[in-house]
Backbone atoms as SQL, in Angstrom:
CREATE TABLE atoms (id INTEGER PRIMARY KEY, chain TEXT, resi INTEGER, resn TEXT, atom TEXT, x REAL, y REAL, z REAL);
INSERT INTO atoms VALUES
  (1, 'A', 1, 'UNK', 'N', 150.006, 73.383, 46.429),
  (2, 'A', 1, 'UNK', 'CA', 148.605, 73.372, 46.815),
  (3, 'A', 1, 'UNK', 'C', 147.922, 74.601, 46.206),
  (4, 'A', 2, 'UNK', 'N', 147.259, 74.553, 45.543),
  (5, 'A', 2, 'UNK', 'CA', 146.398, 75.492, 44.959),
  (6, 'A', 2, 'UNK', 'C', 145.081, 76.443, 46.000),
  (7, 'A', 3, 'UNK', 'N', 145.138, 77.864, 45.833),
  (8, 'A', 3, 'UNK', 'CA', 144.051, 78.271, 46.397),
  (9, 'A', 3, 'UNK', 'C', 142.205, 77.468, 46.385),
  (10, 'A', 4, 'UNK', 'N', 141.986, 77.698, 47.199),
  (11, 'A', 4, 'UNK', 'CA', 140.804, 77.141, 47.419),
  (12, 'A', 4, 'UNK', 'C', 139.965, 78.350, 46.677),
  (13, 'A', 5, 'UNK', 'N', 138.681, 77.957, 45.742),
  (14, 'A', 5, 'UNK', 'CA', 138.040, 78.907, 44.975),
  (15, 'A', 5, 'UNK', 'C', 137.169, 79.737, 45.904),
  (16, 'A', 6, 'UNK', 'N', 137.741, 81.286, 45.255),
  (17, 'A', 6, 'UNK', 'CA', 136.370, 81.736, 46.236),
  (18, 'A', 6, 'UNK', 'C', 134.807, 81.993, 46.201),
  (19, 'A', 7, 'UNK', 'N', 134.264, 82.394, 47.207),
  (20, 'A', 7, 'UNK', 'CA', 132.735, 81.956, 47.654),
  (21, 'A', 7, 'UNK', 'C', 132.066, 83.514, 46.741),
  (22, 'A', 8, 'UNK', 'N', 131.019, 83.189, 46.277),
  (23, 'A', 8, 'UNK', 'CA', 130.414, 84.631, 45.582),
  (24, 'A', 8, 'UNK', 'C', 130.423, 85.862, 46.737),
  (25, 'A', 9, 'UNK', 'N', 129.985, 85.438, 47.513),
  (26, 'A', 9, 'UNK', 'CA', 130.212, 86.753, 49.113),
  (27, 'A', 9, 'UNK', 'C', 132.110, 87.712, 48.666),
  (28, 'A', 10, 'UNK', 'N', 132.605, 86.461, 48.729),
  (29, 'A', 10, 'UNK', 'CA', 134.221, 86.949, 48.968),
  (30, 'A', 10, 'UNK', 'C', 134.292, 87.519, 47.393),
  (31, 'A', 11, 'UNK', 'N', 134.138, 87.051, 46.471),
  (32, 'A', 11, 'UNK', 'CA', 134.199, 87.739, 45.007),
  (33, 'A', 11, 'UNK', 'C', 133.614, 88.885, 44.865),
  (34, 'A', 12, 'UNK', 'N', 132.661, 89.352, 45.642),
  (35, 'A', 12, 'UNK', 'CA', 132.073, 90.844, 45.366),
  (36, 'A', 12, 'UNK', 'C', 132.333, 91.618, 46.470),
  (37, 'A', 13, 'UNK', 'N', 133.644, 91.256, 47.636),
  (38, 'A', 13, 'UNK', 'CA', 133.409, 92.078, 48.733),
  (39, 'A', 13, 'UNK', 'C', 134.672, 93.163, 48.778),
  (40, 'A', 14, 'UNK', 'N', 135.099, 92.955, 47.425),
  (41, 'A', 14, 'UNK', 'CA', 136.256, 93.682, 47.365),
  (42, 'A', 14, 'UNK', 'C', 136.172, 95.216, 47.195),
  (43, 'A', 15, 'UNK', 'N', 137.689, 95.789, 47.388),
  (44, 'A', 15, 'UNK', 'CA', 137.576, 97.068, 46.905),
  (45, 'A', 15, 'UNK', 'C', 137.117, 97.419, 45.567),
  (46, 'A', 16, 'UNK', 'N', 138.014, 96.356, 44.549),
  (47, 'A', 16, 'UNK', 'CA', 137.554, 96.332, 43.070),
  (48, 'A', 16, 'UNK', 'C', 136.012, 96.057, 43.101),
  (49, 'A', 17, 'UNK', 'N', 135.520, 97.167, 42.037),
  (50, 'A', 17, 'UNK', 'CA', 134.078, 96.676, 41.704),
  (51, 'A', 17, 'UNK', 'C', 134.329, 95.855, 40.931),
  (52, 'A', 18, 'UNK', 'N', 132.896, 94.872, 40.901),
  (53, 'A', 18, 'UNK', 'CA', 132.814, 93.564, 40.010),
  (54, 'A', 18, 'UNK', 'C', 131.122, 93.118, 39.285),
  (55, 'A', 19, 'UNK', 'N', 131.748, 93.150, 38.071),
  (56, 'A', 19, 'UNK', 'CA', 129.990, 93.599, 37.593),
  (57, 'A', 19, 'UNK', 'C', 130.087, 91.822, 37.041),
  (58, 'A', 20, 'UNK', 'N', 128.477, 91.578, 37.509),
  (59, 'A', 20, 'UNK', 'CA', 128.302, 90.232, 37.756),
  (60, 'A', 20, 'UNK', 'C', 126.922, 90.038, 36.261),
  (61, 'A', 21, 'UNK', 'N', 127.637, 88.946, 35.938),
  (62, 'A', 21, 'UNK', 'CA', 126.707, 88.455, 34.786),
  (63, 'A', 21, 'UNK', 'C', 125.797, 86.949, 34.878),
  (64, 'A', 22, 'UNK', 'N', 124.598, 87.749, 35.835),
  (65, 'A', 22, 'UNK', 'CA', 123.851, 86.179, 36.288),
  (66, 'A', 22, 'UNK', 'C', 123.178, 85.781, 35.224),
  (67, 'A', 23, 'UNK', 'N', 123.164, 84.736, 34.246),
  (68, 'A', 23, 'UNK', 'CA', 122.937, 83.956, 32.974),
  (69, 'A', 23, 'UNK', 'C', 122.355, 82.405, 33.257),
  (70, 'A', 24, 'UNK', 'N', 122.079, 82.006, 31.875),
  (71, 'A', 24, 'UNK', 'CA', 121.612, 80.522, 31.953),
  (72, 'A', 24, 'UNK', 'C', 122.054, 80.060, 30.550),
  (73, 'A', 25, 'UNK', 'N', 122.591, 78.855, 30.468),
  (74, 'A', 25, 'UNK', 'CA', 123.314, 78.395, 29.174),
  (75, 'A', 25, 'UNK', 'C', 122.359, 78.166, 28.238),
  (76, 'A', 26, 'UNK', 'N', 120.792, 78.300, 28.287),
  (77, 'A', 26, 'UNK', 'CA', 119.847, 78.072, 27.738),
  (78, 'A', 26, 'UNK', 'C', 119.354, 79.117, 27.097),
  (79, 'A', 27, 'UNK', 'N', 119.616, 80.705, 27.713),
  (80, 'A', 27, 'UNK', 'CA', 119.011, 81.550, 27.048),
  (81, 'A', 27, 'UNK', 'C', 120.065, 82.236, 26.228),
  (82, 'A', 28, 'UNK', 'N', 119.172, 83.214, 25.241),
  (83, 'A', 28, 'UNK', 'CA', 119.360, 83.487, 23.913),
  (84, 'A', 28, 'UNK', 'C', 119.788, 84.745, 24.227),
  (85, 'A', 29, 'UNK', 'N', 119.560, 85.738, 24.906),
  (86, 'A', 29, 'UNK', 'CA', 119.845, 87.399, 25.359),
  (87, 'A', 29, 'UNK', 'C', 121.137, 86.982, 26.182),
  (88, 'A', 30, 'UNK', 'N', 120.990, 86.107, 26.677),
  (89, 'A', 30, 'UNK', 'CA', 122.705, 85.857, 27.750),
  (90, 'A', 30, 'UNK', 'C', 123.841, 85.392, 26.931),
  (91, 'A', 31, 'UNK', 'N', 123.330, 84.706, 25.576),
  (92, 'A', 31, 'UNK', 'CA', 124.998, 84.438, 24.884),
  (93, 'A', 31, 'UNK', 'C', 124.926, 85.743, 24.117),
  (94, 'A', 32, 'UNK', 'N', 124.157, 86.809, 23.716),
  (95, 'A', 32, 'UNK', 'CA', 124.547, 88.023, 23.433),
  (96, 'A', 32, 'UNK', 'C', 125.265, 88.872, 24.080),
  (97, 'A', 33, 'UNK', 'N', 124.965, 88.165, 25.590),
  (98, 'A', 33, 'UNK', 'CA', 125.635, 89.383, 26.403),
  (99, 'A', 33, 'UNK', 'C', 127.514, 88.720, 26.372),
  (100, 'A', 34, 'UNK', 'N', 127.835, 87.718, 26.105),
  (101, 'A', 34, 'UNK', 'CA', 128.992, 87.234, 25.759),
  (102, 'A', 34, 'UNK', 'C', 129.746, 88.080, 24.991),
  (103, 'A', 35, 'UNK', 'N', 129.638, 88.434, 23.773),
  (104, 'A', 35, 'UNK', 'CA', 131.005, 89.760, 23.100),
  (105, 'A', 35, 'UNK', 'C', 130.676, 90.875, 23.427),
  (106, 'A', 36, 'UNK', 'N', 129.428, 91.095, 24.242),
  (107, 'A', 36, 'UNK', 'CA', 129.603, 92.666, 25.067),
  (108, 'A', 36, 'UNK', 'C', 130.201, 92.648, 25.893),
  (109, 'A', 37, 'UNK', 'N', 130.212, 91.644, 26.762),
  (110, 'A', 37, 'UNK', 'CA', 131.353, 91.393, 28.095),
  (111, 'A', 37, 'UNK', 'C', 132.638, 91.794, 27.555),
  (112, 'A', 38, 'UNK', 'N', 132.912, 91.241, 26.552),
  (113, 'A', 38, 'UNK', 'CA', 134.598, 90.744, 25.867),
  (114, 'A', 38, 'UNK', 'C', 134.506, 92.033, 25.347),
  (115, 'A', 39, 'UNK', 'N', 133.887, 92.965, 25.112),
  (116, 'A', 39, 'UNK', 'CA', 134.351, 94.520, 24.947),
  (117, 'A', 39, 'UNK', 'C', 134.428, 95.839, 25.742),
  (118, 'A', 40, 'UNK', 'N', 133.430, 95.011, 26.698),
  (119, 'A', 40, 'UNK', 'CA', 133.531, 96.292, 28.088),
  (120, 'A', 40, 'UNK', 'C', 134.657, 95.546, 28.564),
  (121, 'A', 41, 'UNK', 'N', 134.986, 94.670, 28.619),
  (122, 'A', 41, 'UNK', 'CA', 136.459, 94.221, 29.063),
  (123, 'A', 41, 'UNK', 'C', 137.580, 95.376, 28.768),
  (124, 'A', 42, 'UNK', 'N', 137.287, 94.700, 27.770),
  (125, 'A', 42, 'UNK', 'CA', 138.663, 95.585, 26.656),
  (126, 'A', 42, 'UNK', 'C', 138.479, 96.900, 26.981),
  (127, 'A', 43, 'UNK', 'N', 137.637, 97.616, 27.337),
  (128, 'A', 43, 'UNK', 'CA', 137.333, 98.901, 27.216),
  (129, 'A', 43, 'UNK', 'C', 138.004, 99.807, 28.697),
  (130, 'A', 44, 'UNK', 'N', 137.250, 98.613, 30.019),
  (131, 'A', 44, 'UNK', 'CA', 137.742, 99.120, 31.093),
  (132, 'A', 44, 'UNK', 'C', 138.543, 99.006, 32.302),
  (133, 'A', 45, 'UNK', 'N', 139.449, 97.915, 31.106),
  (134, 'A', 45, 'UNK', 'CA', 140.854, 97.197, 31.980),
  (135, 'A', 45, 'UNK', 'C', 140.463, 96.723, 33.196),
  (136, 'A', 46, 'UNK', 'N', 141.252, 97.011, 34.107),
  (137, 'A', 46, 'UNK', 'CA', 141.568, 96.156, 35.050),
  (138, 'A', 46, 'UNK', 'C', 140.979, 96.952, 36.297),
  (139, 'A', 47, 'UNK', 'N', 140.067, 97.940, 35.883),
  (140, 'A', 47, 'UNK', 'CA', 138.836, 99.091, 36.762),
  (141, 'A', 47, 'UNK', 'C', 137.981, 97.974, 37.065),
  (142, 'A', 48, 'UNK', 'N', 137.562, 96.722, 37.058),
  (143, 'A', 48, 'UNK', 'CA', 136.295, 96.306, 37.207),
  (144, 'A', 48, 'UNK', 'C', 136.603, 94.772, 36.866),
  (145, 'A', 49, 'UNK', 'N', 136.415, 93.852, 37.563),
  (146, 'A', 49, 'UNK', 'CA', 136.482, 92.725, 37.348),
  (147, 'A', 49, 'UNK', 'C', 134.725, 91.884, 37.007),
  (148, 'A', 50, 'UNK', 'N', 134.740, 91.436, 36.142),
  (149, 'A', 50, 'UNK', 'CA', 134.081, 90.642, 35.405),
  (150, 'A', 50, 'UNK', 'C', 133.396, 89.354, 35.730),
  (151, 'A', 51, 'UNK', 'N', 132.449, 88.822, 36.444),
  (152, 'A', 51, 'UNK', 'CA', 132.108, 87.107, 36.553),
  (153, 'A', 51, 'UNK', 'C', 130.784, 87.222, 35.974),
  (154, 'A', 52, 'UNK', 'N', 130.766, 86.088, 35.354),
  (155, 'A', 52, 'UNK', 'CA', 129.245, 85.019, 35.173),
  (156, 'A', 52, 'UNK', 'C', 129.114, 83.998, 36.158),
  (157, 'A', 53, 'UNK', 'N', 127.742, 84.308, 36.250),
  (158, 'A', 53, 'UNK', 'CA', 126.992, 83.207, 37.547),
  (159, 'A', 53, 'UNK', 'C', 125.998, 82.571, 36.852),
  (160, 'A', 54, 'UNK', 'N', 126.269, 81.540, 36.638),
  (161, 'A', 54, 'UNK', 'CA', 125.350, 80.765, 36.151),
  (162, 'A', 54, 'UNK', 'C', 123.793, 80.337, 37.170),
  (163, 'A', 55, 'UNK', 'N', 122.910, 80.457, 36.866),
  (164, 'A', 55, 'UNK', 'CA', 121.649, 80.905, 37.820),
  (165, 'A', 55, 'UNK', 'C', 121.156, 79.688, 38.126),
  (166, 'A', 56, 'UNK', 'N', 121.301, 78.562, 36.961),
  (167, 'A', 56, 'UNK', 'CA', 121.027, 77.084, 37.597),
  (168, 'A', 56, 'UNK', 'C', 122.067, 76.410, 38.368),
  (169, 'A', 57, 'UNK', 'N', 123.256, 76.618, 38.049),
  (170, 'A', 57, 'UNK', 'CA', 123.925, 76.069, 39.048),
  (171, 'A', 57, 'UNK', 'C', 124.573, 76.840, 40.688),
  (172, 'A', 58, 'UNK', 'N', 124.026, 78.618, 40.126),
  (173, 'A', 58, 'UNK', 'CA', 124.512, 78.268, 41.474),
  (174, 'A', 58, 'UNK', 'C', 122.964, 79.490, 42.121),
  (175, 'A', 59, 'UNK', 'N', 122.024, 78.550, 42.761),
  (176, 'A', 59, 'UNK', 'CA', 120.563, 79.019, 43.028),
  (177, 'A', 59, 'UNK', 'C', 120.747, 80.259, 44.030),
  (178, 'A', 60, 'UNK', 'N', 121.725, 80.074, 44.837),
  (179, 'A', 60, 'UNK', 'CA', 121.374, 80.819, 45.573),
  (180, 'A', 60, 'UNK', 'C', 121.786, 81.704, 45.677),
  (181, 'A', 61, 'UNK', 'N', 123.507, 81.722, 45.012),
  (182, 'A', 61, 'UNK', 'CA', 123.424, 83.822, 44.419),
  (183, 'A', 61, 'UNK', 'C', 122.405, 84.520, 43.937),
  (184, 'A', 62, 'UNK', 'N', 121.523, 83.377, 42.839),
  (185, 'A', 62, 'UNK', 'CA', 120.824, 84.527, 42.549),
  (186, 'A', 62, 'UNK', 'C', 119.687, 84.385, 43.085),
  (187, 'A', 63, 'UNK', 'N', 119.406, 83.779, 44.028),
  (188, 'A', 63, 'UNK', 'CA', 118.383, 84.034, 44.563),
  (189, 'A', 63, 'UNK', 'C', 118.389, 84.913, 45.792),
  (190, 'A', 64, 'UNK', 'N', 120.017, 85.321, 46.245),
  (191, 'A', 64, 'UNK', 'CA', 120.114, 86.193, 47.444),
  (192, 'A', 64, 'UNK', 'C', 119.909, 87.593, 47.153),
  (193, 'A', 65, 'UNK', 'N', 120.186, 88.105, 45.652),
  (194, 'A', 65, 'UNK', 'CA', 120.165, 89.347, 44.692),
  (195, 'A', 65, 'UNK', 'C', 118.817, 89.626, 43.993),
  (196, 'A', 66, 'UNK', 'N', 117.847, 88.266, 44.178),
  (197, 'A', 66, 'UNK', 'CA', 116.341, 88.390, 43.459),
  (198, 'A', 66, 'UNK', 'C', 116.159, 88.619, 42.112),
  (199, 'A', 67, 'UNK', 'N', 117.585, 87.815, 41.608),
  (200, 'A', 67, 'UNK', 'CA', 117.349, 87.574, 40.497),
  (201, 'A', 67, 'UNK', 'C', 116.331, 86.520, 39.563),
  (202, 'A', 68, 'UNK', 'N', 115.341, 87.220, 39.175),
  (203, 'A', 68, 'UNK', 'CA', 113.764, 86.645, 38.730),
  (204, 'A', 68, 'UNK', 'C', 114.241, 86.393, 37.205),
  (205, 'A', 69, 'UNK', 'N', 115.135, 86.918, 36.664),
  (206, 'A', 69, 'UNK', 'CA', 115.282, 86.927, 35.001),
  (207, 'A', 69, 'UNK', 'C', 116.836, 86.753, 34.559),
  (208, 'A', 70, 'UNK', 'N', 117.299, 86.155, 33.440),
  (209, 'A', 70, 'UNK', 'CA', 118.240, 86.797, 32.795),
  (210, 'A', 70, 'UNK', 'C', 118.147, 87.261, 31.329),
  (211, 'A', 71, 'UNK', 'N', 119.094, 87.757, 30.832),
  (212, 'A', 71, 'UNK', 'CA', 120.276, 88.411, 31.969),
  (213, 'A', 71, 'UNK', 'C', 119.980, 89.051, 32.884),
  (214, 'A', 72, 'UNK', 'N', 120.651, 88.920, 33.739),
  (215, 'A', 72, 'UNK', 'CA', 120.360, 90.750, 34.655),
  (216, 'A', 72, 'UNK', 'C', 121.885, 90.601, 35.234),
  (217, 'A', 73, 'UNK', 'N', 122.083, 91.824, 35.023),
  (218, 'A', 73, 'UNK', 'CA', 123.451, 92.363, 35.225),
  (219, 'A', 73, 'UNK', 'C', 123.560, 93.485, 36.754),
  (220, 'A', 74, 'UNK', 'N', 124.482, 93.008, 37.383),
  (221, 'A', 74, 'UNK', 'CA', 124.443, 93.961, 38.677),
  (222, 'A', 74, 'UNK', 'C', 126.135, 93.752, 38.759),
  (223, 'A', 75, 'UNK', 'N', 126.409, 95.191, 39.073),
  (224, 'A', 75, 'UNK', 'CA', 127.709, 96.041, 39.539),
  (225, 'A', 75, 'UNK', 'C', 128.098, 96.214, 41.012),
  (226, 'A', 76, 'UNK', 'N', 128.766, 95.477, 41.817),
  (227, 'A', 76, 'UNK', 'CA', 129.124, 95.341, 43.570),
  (228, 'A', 76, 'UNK', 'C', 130.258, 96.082, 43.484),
  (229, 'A', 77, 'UNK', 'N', 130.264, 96.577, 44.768),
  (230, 'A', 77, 'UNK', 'CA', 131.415, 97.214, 44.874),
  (231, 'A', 77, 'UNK', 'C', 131.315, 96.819, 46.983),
  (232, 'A', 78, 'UNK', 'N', 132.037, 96.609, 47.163),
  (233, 'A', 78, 'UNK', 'CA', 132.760, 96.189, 49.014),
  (234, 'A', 78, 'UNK', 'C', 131.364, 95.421, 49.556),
  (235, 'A', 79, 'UNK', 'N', 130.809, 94.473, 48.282),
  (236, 'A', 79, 'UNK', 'CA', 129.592, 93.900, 49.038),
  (237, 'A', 79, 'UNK', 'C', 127.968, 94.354, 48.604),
  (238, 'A', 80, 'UNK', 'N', 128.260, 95.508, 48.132),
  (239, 'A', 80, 'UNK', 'CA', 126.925, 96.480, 48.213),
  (240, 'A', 80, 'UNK', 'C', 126.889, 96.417, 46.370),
  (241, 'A', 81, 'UNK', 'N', 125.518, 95.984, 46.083),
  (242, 'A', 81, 'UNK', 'CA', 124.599, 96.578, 44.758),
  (243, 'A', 81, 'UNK', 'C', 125.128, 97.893, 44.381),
  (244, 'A', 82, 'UNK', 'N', 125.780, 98.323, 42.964),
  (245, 'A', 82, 'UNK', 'CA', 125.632, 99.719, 43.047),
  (246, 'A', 82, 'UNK', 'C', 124.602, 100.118, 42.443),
  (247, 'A', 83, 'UNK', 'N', 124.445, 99.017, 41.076),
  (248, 'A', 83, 'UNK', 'CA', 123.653, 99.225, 39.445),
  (249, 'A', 83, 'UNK', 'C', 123.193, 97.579, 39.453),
  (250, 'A', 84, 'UNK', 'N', 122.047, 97.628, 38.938),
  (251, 'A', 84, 'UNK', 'CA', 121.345, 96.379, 38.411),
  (252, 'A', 84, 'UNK', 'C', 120.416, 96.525, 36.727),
  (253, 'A', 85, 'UNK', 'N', 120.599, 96.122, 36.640),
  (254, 'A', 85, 'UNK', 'CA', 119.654, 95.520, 35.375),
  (255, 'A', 85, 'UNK', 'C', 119.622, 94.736, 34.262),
  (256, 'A', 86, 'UNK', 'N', 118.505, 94.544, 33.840),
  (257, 'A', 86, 'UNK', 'CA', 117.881, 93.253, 33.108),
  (258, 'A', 86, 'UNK', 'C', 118.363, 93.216, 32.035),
  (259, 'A', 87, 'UNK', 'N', 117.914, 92.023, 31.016),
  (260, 'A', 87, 'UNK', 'CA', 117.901, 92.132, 30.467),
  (261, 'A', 87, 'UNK', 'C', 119.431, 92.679, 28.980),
  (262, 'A', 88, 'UNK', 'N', 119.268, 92.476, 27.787),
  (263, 'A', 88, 'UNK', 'CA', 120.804, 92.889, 27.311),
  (264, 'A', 88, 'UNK', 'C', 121.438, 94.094, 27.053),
  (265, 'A', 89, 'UNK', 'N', 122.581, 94.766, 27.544),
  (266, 'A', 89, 'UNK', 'CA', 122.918, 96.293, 27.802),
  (267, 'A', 89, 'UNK', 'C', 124.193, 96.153, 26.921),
  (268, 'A', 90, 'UNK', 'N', 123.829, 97.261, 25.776),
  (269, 'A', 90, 'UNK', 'CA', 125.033, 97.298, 24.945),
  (270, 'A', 90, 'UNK', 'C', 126.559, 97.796, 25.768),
  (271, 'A', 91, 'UNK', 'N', 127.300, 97.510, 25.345),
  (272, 'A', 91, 'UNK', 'CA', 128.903, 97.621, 25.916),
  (273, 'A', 91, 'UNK', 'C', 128.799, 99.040, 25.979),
  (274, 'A', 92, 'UNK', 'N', 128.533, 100.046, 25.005),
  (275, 'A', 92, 'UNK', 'CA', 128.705, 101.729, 25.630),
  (276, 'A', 92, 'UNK', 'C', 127.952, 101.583, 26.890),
  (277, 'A', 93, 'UNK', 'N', 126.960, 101.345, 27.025),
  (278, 'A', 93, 'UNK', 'CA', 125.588, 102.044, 28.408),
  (279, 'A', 93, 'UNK', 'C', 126.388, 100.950, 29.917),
  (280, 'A', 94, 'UNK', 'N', 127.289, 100.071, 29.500),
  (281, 'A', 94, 'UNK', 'CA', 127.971, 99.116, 30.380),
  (282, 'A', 94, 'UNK', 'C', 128.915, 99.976, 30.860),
  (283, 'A', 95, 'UNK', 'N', 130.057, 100.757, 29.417),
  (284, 'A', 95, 'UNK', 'CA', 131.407, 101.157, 30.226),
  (285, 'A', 95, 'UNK', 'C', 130.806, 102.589, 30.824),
  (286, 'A', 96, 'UNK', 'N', 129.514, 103.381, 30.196),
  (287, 'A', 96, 'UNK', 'CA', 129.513, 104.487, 31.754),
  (288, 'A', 96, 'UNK', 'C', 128.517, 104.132, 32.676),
  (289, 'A', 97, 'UNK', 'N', 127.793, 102.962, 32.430),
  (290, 'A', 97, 'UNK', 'CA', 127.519, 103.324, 33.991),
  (291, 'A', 97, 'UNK', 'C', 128.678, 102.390, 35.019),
  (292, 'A', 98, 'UNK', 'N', 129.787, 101.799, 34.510),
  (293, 'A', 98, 'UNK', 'CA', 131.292, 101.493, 35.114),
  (294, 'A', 98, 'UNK', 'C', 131.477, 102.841, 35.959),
  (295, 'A', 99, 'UNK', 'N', 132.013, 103.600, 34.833),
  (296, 'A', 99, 'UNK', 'CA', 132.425, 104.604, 35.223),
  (297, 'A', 99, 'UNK', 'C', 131.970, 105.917, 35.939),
  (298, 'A', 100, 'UNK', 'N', 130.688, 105.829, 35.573),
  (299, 'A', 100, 'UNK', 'CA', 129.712, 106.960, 36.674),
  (300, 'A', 100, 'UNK', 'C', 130.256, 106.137, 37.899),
  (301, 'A', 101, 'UNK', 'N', 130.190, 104.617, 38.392),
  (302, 'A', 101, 'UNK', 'CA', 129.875, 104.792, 39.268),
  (303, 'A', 101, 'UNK', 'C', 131.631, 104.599, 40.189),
  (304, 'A', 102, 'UNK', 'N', 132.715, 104.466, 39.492),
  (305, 'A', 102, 'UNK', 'CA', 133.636, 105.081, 39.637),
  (306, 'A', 102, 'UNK', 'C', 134.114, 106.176, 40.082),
  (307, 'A', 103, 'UNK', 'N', 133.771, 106.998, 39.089),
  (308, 'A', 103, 'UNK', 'CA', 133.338, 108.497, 39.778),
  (309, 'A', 103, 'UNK', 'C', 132.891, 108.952, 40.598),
  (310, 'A', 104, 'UNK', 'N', 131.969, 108.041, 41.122),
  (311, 'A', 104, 'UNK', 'CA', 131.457, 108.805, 42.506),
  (312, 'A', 104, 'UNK', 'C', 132.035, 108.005, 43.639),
  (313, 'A', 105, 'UNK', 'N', 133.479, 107.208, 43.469),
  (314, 'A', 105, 'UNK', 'CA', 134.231, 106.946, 44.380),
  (315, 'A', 105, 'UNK', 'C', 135.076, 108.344, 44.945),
  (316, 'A', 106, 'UNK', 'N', 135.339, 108.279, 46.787),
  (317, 'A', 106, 'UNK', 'CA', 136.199, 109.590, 46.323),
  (318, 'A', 106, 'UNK', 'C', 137.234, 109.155, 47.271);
């Protein structure tokens, strides 16, 4: 029997932060943000887990976060917003503000 998938609540309520990529298969700045993902990946292992939320299919994540645009990119950590923003963010300005906000774990 396979796990049952989990709910966006339970995916961001972890200890691991999880920087969330709310997108639409339609826009043009969100498949850019595709090989920046695949390099802040690479960059900051297994510090930060990674999802795309697709904004038409699933309305009401992003409508619980007020997400008005994509991309817009927001960083959770035990539930809580740490970092948000719009729009496309090159992979450097991705892996520190990862890690700033790492850092100010203590």
């Amino acid at each position: 029997m396979s796990a049952q998938p989990k709910t966006f609540s339970e995916l961001i309520s972890g200890d691991q932060p999880v920087l969330v990529d709310f997108f639409a298969t339609w826009c043009g700045p969100c498949k850019m943000m595709q090989p920046i993902l695949e390099d802040t990946a690479r960059q900051v292992g297994d510090k930060v887990k990674i999802i795309k939320v697709d904004v038409d299919r699933n309305p009401y994540a992003a409508s619980a976060y007020q997400v008005r645009g994509v991309p817009t990119l927001i960083l959770f950590q035990n539930g809580k917003p740490l970092w948000r923003q719009s729009g496309v963010v090159p992979a450097n300005q991705l892996v520190k503000v990862i890690e700033d906000n790492l850092s100010q774990k203590v």
